[in-house]
C-alpha positions as CSV (number, residue, x, y, z in Angstrom):
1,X,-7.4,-19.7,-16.4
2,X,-9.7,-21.3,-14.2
3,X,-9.8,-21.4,-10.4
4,X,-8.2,-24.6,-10.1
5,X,-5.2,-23.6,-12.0
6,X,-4.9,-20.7,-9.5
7,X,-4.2,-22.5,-7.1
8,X,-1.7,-24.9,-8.5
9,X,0.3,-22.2,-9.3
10,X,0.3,-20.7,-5.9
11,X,1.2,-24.1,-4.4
12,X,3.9,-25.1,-6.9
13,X,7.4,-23.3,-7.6
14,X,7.2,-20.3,-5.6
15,X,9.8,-18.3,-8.5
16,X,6.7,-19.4,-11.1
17,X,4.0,-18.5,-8.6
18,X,5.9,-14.7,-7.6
19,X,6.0,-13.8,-11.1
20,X,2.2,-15.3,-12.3
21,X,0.9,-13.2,-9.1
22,X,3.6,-10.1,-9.3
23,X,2.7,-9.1,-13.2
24,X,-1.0,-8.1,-12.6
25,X,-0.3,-7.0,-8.9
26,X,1.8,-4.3,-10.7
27,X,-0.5,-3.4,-13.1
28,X,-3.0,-3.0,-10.7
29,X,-1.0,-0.8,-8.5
30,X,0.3,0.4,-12.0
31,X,-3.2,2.0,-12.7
32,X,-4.0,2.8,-8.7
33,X,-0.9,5.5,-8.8
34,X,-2.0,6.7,-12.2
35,X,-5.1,7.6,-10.9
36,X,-3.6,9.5,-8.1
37,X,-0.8,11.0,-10.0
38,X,-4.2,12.1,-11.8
39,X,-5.7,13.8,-8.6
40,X,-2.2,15.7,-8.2
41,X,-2.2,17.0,-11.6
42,X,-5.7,18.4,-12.1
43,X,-5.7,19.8,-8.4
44,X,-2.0,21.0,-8.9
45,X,-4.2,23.2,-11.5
46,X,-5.6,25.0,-8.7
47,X,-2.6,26.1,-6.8
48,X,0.2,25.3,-4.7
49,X,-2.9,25.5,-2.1
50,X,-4.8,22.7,-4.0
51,X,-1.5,20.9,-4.4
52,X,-0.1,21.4,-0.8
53,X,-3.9,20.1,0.8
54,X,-3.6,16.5,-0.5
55,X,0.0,16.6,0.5
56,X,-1.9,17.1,4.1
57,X,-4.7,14.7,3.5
58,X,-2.3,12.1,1.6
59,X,-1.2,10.6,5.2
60,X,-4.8,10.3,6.5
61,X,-5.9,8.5,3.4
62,X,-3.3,6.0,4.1
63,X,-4.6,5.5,7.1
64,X,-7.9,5.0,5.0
65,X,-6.6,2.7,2.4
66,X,-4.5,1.1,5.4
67,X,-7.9,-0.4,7.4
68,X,-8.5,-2.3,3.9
69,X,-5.4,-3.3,3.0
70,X,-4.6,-4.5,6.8
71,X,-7.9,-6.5,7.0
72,X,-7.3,-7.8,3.2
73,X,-3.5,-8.6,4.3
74,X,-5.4,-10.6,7.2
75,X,-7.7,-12.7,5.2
76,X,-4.9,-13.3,2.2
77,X,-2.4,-14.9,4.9
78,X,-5.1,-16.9,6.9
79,X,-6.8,-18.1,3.4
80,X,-3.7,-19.0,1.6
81,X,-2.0,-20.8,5.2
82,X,-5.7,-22.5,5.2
83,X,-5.4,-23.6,1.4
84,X,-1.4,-24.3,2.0
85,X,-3.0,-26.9,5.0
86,X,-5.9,-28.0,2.4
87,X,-8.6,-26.9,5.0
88,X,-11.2,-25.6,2.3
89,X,-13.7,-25.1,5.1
90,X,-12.0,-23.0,6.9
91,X,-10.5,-20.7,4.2
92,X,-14.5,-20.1,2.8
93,X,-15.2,-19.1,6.5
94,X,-12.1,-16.7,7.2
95,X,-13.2,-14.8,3.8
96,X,-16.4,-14.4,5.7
97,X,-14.8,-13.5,8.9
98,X,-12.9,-10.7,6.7
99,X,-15.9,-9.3,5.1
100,X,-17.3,-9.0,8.9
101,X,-14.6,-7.0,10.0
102,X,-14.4,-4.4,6.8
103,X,-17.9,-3.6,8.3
104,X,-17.2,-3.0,11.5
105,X,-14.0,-1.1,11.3
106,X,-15.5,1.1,8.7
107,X,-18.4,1.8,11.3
108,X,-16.7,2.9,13.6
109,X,-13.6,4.9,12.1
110,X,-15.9,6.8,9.7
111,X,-17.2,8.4,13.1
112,X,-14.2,8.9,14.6
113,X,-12.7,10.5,11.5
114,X,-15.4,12.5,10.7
115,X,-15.8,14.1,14.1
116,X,-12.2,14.8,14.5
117,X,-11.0,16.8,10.9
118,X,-10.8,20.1,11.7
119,X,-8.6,19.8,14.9
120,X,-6.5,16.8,12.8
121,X,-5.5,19.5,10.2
122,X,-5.2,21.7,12.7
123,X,-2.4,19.8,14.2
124,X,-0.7,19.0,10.8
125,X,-0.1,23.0,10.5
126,X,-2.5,22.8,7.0
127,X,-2.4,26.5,8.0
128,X,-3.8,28.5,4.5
129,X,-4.5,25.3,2.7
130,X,-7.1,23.3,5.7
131,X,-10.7,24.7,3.3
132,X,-9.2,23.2,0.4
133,X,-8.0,20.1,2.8
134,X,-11.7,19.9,4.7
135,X,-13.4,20.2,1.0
136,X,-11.3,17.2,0.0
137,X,-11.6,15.0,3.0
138,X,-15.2,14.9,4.4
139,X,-16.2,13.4,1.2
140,X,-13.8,10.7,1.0
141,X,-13.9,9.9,4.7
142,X,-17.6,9.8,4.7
143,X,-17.8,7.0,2.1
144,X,-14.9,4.6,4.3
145,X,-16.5,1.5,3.9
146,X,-16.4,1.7,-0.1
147,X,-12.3,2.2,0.5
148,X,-12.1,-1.0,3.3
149,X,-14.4,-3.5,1.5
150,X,-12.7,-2.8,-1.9
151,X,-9.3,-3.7,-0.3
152,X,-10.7,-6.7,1.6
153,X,-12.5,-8.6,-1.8
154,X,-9.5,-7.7,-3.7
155,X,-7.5,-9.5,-1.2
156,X,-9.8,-12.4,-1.4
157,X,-9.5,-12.8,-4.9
158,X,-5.5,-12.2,-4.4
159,X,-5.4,-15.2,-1.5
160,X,-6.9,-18.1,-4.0
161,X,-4.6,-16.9,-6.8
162,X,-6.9,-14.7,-9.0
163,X,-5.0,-11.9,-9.9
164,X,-6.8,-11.1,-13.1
165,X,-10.6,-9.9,-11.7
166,X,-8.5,-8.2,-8.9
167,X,-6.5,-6.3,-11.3
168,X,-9.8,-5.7,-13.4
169,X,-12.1,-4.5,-10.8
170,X,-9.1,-2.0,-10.2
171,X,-8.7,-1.0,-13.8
172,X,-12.0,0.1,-13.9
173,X,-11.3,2.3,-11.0
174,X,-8.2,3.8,-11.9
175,X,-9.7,4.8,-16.0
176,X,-12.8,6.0,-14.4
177,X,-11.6,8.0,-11.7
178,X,-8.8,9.5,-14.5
179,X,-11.9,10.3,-16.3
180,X,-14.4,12.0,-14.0
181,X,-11.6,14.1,-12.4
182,X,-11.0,16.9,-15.2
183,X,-14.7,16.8,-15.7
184,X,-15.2,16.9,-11.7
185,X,-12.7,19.7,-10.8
186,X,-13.4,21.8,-14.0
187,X,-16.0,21.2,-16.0
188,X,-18.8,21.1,-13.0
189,X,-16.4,23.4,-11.7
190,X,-16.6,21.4,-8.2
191,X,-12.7,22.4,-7.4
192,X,-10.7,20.0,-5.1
193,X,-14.3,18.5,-4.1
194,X,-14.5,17.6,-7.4
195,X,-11.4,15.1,-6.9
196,X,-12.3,13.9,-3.8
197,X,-16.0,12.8,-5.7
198,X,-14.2,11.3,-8.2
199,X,-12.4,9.2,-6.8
200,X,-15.6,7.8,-4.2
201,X,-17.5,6.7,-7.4
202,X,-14.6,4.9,-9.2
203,X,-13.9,3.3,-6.4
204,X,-17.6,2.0,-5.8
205,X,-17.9,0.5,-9.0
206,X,-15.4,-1.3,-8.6
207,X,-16.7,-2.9,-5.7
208,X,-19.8,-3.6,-7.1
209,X,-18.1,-5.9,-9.9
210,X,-16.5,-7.4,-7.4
211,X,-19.2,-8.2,-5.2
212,X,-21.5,-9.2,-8.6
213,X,-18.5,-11.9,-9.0
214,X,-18.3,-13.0,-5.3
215,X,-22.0,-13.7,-5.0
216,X,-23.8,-13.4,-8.3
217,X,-21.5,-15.2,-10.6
218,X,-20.3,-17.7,-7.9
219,X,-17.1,-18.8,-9.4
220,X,-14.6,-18.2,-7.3
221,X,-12.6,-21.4,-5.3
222,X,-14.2,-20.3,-1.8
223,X,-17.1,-20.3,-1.8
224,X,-18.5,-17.0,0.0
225,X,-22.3,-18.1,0.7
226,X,-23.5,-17.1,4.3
227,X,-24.4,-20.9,4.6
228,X,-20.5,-20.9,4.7
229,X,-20.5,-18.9,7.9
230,X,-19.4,-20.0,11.3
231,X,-18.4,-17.4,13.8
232,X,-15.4,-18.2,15.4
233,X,-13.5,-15.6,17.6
234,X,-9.9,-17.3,17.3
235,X,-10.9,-16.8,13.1
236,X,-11.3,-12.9,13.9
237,X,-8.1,-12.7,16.2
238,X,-6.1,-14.7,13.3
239,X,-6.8,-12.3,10.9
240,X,-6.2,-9.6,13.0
241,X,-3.2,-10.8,14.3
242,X,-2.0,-9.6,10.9
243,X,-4.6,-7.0,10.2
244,X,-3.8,-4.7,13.2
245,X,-0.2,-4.5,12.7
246,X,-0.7,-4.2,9.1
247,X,-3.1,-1.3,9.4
248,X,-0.8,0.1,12.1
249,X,2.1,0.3,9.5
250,X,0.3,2.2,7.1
251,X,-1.1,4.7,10.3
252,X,3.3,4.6,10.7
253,X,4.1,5.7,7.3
254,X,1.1,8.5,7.4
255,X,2.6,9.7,10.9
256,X,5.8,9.3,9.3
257,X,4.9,11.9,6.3
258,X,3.1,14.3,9.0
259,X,6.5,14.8,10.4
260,X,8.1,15.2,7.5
261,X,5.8,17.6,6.4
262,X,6.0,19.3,9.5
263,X,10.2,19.3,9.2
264,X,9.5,20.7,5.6
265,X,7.4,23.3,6.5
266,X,10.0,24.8,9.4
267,X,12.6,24.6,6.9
268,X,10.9,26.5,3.9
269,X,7.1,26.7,4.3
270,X,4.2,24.9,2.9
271,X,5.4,25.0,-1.1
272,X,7.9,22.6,0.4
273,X,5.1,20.2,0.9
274,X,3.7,20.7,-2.3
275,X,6.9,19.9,-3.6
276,X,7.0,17.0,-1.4
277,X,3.9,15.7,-2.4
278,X,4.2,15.9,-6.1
279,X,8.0,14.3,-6.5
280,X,6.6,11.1,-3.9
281,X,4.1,10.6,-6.0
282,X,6.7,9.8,-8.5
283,X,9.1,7.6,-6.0
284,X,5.2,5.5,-5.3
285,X,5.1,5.1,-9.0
286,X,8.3,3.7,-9.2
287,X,8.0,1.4,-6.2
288,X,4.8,-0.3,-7.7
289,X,7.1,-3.1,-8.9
290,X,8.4,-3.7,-5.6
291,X,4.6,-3.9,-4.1
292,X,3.5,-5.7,-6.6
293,X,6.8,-8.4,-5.9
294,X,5.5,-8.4,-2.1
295,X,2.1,-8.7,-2.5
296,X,2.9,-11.6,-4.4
297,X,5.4,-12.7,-1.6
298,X,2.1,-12.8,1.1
299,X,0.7,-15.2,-0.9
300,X,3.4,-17.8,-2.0
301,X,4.6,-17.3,1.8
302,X,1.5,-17.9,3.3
303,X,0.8,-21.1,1.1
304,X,4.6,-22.2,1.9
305,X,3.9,-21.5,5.8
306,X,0.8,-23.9,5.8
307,X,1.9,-26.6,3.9
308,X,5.2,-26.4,6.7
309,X,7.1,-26.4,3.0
310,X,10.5,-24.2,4.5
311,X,12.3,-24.7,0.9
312,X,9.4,-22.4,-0.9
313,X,9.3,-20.2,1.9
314,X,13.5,-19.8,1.6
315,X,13.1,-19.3,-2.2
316,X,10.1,-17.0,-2.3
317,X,12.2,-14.6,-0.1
318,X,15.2,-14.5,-1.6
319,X,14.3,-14.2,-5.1
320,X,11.7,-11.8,-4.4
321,X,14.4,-9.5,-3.5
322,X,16.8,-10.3,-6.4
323,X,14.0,-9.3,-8.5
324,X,13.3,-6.2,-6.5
325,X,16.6,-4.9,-6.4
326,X,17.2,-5.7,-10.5
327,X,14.0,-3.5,-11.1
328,X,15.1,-0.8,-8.5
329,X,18.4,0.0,-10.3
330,X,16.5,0.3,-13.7
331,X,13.6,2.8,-12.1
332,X,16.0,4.9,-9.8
333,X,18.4,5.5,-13.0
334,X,15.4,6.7,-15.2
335,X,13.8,9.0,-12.1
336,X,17.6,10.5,-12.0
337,X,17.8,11.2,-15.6
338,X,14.6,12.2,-16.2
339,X,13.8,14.2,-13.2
340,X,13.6,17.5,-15.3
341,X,11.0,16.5,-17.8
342,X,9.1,14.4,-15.0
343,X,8.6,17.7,-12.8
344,X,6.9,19.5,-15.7
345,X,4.1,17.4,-15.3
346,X,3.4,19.3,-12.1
347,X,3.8,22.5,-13.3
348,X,1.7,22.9,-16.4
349,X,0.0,26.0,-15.0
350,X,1.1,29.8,-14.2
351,X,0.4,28.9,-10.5
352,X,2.3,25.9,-10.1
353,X,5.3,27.0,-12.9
354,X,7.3,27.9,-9.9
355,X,7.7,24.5,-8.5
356,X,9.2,22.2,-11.5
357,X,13.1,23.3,-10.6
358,X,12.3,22.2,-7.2
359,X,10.3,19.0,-7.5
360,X,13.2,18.0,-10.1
361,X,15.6,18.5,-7.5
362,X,13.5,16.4,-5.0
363,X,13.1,13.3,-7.1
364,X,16.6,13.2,-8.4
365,X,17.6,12.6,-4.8
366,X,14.6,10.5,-3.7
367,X,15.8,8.5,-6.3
368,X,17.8,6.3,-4.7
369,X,14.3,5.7,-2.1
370,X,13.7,3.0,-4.8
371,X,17.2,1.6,-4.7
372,X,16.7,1.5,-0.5
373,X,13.3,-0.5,-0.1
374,X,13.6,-4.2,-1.5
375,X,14.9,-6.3,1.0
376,X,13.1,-4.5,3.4
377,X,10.0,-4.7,1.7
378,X,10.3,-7.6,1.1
379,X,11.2,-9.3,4.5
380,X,8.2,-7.3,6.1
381,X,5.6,-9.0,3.0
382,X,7.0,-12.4,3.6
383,X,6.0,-12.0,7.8
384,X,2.6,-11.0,7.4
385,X,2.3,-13.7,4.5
386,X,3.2,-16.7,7.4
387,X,1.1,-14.8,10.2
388,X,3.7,-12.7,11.8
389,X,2.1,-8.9,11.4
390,X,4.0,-8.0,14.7
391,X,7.4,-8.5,13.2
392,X,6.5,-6.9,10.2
393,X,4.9,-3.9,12.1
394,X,8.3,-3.6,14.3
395,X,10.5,-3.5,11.2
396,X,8.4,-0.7,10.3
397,X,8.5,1.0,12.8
398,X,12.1,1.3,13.4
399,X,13.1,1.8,9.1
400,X,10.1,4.6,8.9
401,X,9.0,6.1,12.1
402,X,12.5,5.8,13.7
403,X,15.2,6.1,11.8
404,X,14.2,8.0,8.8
405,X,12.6,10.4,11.2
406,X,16.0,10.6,12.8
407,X,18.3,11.0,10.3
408,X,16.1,13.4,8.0
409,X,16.0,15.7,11.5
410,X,19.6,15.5,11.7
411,X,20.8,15.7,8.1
412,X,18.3,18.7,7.6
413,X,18.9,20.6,10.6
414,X,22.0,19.2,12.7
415,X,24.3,19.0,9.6
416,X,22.6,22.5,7.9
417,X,21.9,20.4,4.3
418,X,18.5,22.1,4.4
419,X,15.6,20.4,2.2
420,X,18.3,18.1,1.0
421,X,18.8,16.8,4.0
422,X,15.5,15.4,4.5
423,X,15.2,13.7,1.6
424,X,18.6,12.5,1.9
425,X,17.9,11.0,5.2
426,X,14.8,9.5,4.5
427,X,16.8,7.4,2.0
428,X,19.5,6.3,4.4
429,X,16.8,5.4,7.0
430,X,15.0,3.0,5.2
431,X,17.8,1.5,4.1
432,X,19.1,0.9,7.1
433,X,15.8,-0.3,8.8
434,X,15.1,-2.4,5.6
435,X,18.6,-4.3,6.4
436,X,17.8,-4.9,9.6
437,X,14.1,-6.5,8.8
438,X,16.1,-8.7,6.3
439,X,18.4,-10.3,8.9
440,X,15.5,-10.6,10.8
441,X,14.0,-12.4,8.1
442,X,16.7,-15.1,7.3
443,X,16.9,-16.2,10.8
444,X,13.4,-16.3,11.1
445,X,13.2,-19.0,8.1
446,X,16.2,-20.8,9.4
447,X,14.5,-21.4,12.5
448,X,11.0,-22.6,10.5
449,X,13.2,-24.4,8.5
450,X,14.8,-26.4,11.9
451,X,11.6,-26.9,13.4
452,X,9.5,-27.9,9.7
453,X,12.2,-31.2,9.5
454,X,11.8,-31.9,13.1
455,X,8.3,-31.8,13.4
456,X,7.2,-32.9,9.6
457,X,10.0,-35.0,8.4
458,X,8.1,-37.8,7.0
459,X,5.5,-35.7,4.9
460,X,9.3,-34.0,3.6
461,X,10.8,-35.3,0.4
């Protein structure tokens, strides 16, 4: 396909352009949780310990992945608003501005991170399992930049309608990383270290396609050249206008799972964790359909939002969440049936044999997690894709850090429904929050929709 078919497909029928965009955005995020599902696996090898560690580092590495994703979100919503508006110039230079900013960030958050583990895992109550926590995390917050440019270039290629190099570059990482782990962990005998190198390496090759494509190949629709290059601060505040919020939602959901941690620790000690960590693994798996449908959304949106086209924005929203609620039903019924066999994958050794009655327990409840999420999801994807990071950001923080915090607290301890509880209420709180982001949503586009046929009714068929 070449690069000027991209982008007629993100401009055309936005049902078309969702599904073109969605398909390799899930196998992308398809191959991203295999790969960590991986990490779980061989470290679950190790011990509840092992296992229970990355349940502790997990939230940090969000934060990790977060300063990527937040910067890429950034770049995808101003490129695809600028190519919506047909202001080529502009869209080359915010790619630029983006690539900028993955430096800087990645500066000065390595420092920060680095300088502040021990007392971090100190505060998460890692307890027994901080050695195999610090092992795991100095290495994969040492190499930060790798993480945030690799989520910035794939965003690029994401914002002009390239899904397949995106979804390539992260192929490569996913098999390789799948790869070097056994031989990692177990055959150099490196342990949870092993994991944590692993994954650094896979992820750099990756970003060296990428960057052979962007500026060796030259064939992308921007054009990335530093010739290109025009600093503009209201370019850097654009970007972060969605960048910040989005990076602020993933530092949410991390805080978000250091208090459920925490909750599952008072309630039955750090196994619970483990247990935790190994059946969300499974409910991240499932939902990679329902990223895959929003990533898409922050595209088709954005492009809809600049071209002041309110019909495609309405329709990109609404039958995003159709879809996302079809595929929900189908994945929550096969985690409920199969949450036996699924556990076992967890529990393959004599130290983690222990764990597979409860982990099935776990995802047979967080089941319905999948069913929750869409039109929340959904709602939030569409707001960053049109420049509003803020709104998204607030819907997040009142589904995840409010009321699933809330009702998992009083499900678990107020009512007595012990670990139950907390998964129970984690469901009911993002369903509720994602509810409220959708009416948010609606009126948002009927008020765009007002003020599109006031303000561009001639350029309106």
């Amino acid at each position: 396909m070449s690069k000027n078919d991209n982008i007629k497909i993100i401009t055309g029928d936005p049902k078309k352009a969702i599904v073109k965009l969605a398909i390799p955005m899930m196998i992308s995020m398809l191959l991203i949780m295999m790969y960590n599902i991986a990490d779980s696996i061989w470290v679950a090898g190790l011990g509840a310990d092992a296992l229970a560690a990355i349940g502790f580092i997990t939230p940090l590495f969000m934060v990790l992945v977060g300063l990527g994703n937040g910067i890429g979100a950034g770049a995808n919503s101003l490129i695809a608003r600028n190519i919506g508006a047909k202001n080529y110039k502009q869209a080359n230079n915010s790619g630029l501005h983006a690539i900028l900013l993955s430096v800087i960030v990645s500066v000065i958050f390595t420092i920060l991170i680095e300088g502040f583990m021990v007392p971090i895992l100190q505060f998460m109550g890692a307890g027994d399992t901080i050695q195999y926590a610090m092992d795991y995390s100095y290495i994969i917050f040492g190499f930060l930049f790798i993480f945030v440019y690799s989520g910035v270039a794939s965003a690029i290629f994401r914002s002009e309608g390239d899904m397949k190099r995106s979804t390539i570059a992260i192929a490569i990482t996913a098999v390789l990383n799948i790869i070097l782990d056994p031989i990692f962990i177990y055959i150099l005998n490196l342990g949870i270290a092993g994991a944590a190198w692993a994954t650094v390496i896979s992820a750099t090759m990756s970003c060296v396609i990428m960057s052979y494509w962007i500026w060796g190949k030259k064939d992308l629709y921007l054009d990335l050249s530093l010739k290109n290059f025009d600093y503009q601060t209201s370019l850097m505040v654009d970007t972060l206008q969605v960048a910040i919020p989005s990076t602020l939602e993933n530092i949410v959901f991390s805080a978000l799972a250091i208090i459920i941690n925490s909750m599952l620790v008072l309630a039955a000690g750090t196994t619970a964790v483990a247990v935790y960590t190994a059946s969300m693994r499974i409910v991240q798996l499932a939902m990679i359909p329902l990223i895959g449908l929003g990533t898409a959304v922050l595209t088709v949106a954005g492009v809809a939002y600049g071209a002041h086209n309110y019909k495609n924005l309405k329709t990109a929203h609404s039958y995003s969440i159709k879809v996302g609620f079809l595929i929900s039903i189908i994945l929550g019924a096969i985690m409920f049936v199969f949450s036996s066999p699924i556990a076992t994958i967890f529990s393959y050794t004599a130290a983690s044999a222990s764990l597979s009655p409860q982990i099935a327990t776990a995802i047979s409840v967080l089941s319905l997690f999948v069913l929750a999420i869409p039109h929340g999801i959904m709602s939030s994807m569409m707001f960053q894709g049109v420049g509003k990071g803020t709104y998204s950001l607030l819907i997040t923080l009142l589904r995840s850090l409010i009321l699933e915090t809330v009702f998992a607290y009083l499900f678990c301890f107020t009512f007595g429904w012990g670990l139950t509880g907390i998964y129970a209420g984690v469901v009911f709180g993002c369903f509720v929050g994602g509810t409220i982001g959708y009416v948010w949503a609606k009126l948002f586009i009927r008020r765009f929709k007002q003020i599109a046929i006031r303000k561009y009714a001639p350029q309106e068929n």
